[in-house]
N, C-alpha and C positions, 0 to 999 in steps of 0.2 A: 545835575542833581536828580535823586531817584527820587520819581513822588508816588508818596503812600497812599498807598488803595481805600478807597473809604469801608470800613468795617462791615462785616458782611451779618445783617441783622437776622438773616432764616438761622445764619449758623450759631451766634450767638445765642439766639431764643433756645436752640435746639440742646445749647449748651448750659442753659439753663431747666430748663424744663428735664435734663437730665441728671444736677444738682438738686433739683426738689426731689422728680423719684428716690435717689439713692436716701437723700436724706429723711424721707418721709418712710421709706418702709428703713431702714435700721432704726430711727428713733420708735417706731412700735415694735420692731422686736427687742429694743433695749429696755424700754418702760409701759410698754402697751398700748392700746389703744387708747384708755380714757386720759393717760395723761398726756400725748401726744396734741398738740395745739399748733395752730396754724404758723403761730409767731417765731416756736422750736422749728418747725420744720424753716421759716424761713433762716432762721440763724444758723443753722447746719449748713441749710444751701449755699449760704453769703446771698442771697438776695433780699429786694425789699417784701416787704407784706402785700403790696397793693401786686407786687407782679404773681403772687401767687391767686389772688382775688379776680387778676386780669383773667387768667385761664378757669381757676376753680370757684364755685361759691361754698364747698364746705371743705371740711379735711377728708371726710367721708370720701367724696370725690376726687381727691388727689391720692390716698391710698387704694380706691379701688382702681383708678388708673396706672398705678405704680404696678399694682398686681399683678394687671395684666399685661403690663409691657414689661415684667417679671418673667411671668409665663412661659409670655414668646423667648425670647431669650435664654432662657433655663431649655427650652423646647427642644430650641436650635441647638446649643450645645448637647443634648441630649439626642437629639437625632429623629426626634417628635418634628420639626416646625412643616415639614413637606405634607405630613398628613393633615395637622391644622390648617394648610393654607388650599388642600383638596376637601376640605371640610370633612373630615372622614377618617378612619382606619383603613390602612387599604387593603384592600379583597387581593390576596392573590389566589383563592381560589380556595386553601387553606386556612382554614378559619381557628384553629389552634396554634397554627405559627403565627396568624397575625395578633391574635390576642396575648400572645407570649410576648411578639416585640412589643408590642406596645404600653403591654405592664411592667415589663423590663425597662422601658425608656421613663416610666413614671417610677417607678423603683430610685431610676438613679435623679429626679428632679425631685423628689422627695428626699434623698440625702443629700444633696446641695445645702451647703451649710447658708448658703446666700437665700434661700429661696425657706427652706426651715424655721428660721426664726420669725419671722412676717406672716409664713404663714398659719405657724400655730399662733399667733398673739392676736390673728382674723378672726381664726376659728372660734378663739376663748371669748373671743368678744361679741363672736354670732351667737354663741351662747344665752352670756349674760344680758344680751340687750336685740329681744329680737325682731327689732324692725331693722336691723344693722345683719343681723342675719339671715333673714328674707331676702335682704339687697347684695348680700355678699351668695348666698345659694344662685339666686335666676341671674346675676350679672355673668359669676365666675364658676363656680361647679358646672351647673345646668348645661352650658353650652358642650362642656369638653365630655360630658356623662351621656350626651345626645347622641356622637360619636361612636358610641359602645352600640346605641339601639338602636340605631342604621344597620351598623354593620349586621349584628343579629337579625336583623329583621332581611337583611341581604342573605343571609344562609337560611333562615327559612325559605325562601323564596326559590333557592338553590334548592331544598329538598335535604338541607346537610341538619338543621335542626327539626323537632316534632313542631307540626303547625301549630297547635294549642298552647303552645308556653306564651307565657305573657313577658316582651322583651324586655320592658321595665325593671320584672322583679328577676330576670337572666342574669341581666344588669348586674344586679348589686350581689350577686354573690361574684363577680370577679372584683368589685372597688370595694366593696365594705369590708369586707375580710384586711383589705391592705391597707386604710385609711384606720380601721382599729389598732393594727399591729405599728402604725408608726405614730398617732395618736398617744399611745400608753404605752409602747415600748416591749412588752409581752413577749418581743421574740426576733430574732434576726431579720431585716428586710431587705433580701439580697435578690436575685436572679434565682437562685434557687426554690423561694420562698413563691416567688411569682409565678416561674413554670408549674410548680406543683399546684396552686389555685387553680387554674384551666387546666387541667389535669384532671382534678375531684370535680369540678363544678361540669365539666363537658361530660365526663364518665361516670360520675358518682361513685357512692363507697362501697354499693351494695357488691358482693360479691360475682364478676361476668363468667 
């Protein structure tokens, strides 16, 4: 007679803990943040309350962790997770092509219908409620926006940008123009929409 293996507890955790994610970020893109409750999210999961209490003490905490192990994933499929995991964009020397894939690759995790609805029901709620937003900017933006001002500050160093520019505000003319346009809808957000941002923001409009 075959005897059964005793159940493998890392794997089951893992297999829960990956039932709360799912369930915690669609129940806020279904009905949003404030009505989104610890108890919902356990009932979607099929587990108890107290295992979500084991890991988390707020909801806050198990949505910003779903986020980001969203992210990654969304990343990975998207062809982002190598640069994440080198903490960086990568320099190949060209600082137009790499700024191209990388807006390209956020292009297509911002149309992911999985990764969309979570995370505009984040956003609306860093909004309304801004100590939720404070914690949702320095946990989750900040980190992947630091990326952007490395790199630039790696081509000034190169001699490929003016020393003078402040890389911060470099920054935001390649993500705020794209975080508008899929924010409010204004206008196609394709690969096309993104090469042409590092395009104007490298060159500008003035006439060369």
């Amino acid at each position: 007679m075959t005897q059964k293996s005793a159940p493998d507890s890392t794997r089951r955790s893992e297999k829960s803990r990956r039932a709360i994610y799912d369930a915690a970020l669609a129940l806020v893109g279904e009905i949003g943040y404030t009505k989104t409750t610890i108890e919902g999210i356990a009932a979607r999961a099929g587990v108890g309350k107290q295992t979500i209490y084991r890991w988390w003490s707020s909801k806050a905490e198990v949505l910003m962790e779903a986020f980001v192990d969203l992210g990654a994933r969304t990343a990975e499929a998207a062809g982002q997770a190598e640069w994440e995991q080198a903490d960086g964009i990568p320099d190949t020397g060209d600082l137009e092509a790499d700024l191209k894939a990388v807006l390209r690759a956020t292009v297509d995790e911002l149309n992911d219908p999985s990764y969309d609805a979570p995370a505009r029901a984040l956003a609306a709620e860093g909004v309304a409620n801004p100590a939720f937003g404070e914690q949702f900017v320095g946990e989750l933006l900040m980190p992947a926006l630091e990326m952007y001002v490395r790199r630039l500050r790696a081509a000034q160093d190169a001699g490929q940008l003016r020393a003078d520019i402040d890389p911060y505000i470099a920054r935001d003319l390649f993500v705020s123009p794209l975080a508008q346009r899929w924010l409010q809808g204004t206008g196609p957000l394709d690969h096309a929409y993104a090469d042409t941002l590092v395009e104007y923001a490298l060159h500008g409009l003035a006439p060369r």
